[in-house]
C-alpha positions in Angstrom: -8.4 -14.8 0.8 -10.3 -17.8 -1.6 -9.4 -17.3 -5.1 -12.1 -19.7 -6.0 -14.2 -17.4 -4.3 -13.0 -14.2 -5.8 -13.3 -15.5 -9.1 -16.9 -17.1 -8.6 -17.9 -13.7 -7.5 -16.2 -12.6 -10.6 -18.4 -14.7 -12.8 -22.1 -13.7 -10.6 -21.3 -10.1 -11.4 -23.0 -8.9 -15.1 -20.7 -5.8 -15.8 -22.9 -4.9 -19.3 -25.7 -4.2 -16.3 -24.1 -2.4 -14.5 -22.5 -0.3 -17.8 -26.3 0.1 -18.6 -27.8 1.2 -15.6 -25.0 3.0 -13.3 -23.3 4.5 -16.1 -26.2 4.5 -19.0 -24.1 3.3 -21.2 -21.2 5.6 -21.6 -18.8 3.1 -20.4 -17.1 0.0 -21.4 -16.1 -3.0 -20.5 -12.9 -3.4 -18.3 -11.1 -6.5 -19.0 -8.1 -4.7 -17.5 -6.9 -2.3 -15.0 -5.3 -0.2 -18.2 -7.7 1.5 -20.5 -7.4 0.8 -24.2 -5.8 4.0 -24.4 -2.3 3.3 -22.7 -0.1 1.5 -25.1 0.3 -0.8 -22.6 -3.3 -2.6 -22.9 -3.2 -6.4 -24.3 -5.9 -7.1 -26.6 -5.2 -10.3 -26.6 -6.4 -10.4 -22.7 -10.0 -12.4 -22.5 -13.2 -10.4 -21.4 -14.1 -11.9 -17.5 -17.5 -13.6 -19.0 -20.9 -13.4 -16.9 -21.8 -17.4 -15.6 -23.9 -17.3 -12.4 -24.1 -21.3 -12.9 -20.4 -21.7 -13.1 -19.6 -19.0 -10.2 -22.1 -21.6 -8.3 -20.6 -24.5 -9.0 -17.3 -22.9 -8.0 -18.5 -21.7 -4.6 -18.8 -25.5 -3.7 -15.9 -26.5 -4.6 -14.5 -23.6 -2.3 -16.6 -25.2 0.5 -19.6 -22.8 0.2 -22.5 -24.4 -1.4 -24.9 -22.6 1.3 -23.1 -18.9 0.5 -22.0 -17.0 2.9 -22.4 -13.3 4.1 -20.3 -10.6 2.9 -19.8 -6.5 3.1 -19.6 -4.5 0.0 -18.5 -0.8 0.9 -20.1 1.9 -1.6 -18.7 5.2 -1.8 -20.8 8.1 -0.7 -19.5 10.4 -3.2 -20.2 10.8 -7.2 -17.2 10.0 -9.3 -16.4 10.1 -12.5 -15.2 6.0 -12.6 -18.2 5.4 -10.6 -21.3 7.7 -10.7 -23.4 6.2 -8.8 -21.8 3.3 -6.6 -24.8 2.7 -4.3 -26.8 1.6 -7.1 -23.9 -0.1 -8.2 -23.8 -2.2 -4.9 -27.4 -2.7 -5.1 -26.9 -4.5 -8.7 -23.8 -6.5 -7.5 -26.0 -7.0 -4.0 -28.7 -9.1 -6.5 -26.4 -10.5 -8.7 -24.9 -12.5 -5.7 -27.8 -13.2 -4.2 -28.4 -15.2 -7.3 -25.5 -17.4 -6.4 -26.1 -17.4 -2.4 -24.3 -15.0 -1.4 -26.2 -12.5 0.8 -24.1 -8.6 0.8 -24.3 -6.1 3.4 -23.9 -2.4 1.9 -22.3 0.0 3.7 -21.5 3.3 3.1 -19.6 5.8 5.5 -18.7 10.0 5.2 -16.1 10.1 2.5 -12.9 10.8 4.5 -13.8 8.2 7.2 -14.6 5.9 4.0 -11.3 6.2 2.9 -9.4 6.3 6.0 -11.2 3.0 6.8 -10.2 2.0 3.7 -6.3 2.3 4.2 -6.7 0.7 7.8 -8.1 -2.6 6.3 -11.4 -2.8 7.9 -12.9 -3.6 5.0 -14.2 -6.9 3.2 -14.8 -6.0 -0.4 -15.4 -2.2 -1.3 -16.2 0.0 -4.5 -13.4 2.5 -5.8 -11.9 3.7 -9.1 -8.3 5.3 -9.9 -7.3 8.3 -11.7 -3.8 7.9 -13.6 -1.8 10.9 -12.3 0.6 10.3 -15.6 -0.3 8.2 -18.6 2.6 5.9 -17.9 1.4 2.6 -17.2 3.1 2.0 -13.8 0.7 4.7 -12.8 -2.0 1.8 -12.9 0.1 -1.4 -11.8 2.3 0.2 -9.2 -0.3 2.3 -6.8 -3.2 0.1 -6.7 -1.7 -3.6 -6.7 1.8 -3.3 -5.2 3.4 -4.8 -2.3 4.7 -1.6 -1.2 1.8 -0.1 -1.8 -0.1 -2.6 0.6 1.9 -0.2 3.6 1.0 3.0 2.4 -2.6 2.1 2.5 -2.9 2.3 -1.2 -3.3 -0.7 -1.9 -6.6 -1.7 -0.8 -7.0 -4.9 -1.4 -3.8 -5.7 0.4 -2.6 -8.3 -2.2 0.7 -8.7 -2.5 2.6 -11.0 -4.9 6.2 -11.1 -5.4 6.0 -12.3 -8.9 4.1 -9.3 -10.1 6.7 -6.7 -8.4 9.4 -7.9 -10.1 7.8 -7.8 -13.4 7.0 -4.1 -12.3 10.4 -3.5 -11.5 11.7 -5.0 -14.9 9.3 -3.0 -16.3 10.6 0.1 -15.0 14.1 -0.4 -15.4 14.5 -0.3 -19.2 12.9 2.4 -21.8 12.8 -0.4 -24.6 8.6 -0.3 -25.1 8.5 -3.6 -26.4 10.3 -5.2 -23.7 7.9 -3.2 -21.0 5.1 -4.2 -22.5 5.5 -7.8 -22.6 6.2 -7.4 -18.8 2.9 -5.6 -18.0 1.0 -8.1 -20.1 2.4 -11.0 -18.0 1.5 -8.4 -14.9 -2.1 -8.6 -16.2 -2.3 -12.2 -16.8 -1.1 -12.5 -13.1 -4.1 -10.3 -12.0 -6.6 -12.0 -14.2 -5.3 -15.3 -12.4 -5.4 -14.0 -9.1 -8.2 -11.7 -8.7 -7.2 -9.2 -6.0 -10.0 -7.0 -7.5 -12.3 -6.9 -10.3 -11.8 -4.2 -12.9 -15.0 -3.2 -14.0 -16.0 -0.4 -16.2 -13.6 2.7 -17.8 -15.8 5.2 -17.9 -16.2 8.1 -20.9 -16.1 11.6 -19.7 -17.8 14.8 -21.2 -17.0 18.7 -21.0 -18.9 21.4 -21.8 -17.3 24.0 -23.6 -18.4 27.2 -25.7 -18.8 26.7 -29.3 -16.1 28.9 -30.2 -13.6 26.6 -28.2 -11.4 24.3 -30.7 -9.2 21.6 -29.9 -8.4 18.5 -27.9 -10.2 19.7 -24.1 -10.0 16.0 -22.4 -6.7 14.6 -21.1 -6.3 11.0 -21.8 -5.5 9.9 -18.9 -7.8 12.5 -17.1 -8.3 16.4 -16.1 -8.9 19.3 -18.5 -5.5 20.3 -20.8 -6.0 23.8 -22.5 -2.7 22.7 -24.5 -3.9 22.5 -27.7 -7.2 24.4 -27.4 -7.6 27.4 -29.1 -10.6 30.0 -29.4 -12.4 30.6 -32.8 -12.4 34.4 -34.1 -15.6 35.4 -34.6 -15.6 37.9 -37.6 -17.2 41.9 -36.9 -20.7 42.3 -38.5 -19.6 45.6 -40.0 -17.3 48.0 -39.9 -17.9 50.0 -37.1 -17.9 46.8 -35.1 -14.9 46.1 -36.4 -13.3 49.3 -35.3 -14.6 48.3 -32.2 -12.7 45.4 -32.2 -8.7 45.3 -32.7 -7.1 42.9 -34.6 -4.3 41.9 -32.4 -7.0 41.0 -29.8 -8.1 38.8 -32.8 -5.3 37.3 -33.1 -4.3 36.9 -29.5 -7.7 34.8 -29.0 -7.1 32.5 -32.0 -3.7 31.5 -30.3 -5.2 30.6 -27.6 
């Protein structure tokens, strides 16, 4: 409940290690909650830079210049934002240490984790989010909102009054421009504030058969078959061909 805190532990954390090593590098960067794939996403929103001597210096001013101890929950499962949060924890576990800040992991059975979760036991914890819709109140509104703090959803159980009312400007005109200006000041509030640290957006593979054509991976996640077709593969000879009927040809290639 510091925000001097959260943003010295902020600074102590070095995200391209953690891009490296948990993710091996098929990742980038979060500066933002958004990927740079919504048409929402600010460019002009500064990286969160990696200074263990500032986040220090910060702690004292917050009154800790001895650290303190603190829980990091790691989730049990593999995910797609997170593949490997254990060793995540164990690189933000040294990373603090750095700065004196000695972190507990602790890891529970996924549906207890998450149940835990939306009770508020918690200290800190490691999650991800999957956008349901590639509207960008599909971001804002389920992980940071006030009324999302009493559904449980909202895990970091920040609230701000300032930042739902942007939301609710947001989503109560269809001019783009207009909306976007309003989730960039949402952002900046965030970036001020600190309720959580976005990390990494993570790429995602699928392996398909080389006759399959098309766009495979959703955006904003899941597998879309929309505009994937299959490639006819033309008969040998002719009596494979008579084997083979064209409409059946045809029917694939829409497909």
């Amino acid at each position: 409940d510091n925000k001097l805190v959260r943003l010295a532990v902020s600074l102590a954390i070095n995200k391209q290690a953690l891009i490296n090593t948990v993710y091996q590098g098929q990742a980038e960067i979060a500066n933002s909650i958004i990927p740079k794939s919504s048409w929402a996403y600010d460019d002009t929103i500064q990286a969160q830079e990696y200074n263990p001597i500032q986040a220090k210096a910060l702690l004292e001013v917050a009154g800790f210049a001895q650290g303190f101890t603190m829980d990091i929950w790691a989730m049990p499962v593999q995910r797609s934002y997170n593949p490997n949060a254990l060793t995540m924890a164990k690189l933000i576990q040294a990373d603090l240490k750095e700065i004196g800040i000695t972190v507990n992991i602790i890891s529970y059975e996924w549906t207890t984790f998450l149940r835990k979760l939306a009770q508020g036991e918690h200290q800190s914890f490691l999650l991800g989010w999957y956008a349901d819709h590639p509207d960008p109140d599909n971001f804002f509104s389920p992980m940071l909102s006030c009324s999302a703090t009493e559904t449980g959803n909202n895990r970091t159980f920040w609230c701000n009054k300032d930042y739902d009312e942007l939301l609710q400007q947001a989503l109560h005109t269809n001019n783009i421009s207009k909306r976007k200006q309003y989730y960039a000041k949402a952002m900046t509030i965030i970036n001020d504030e600190l309720p959580l640290l976005p990390i990494a957006h993570s790429k995602r593979f699928q392996a398909r058969d080389s006759g399959v054509k098309g766009k495979i991976l959703a955006d904003f996640g899941g597998v879309s078959f929309y505009q994937v077709y299959k490639e006819s593969i033309a008969p040998t000879d002719d009596t494979t061909k008579d084997k083979i009927p064209s409409d059946k040809l045809d029917v694939e290639a829409k497909h």
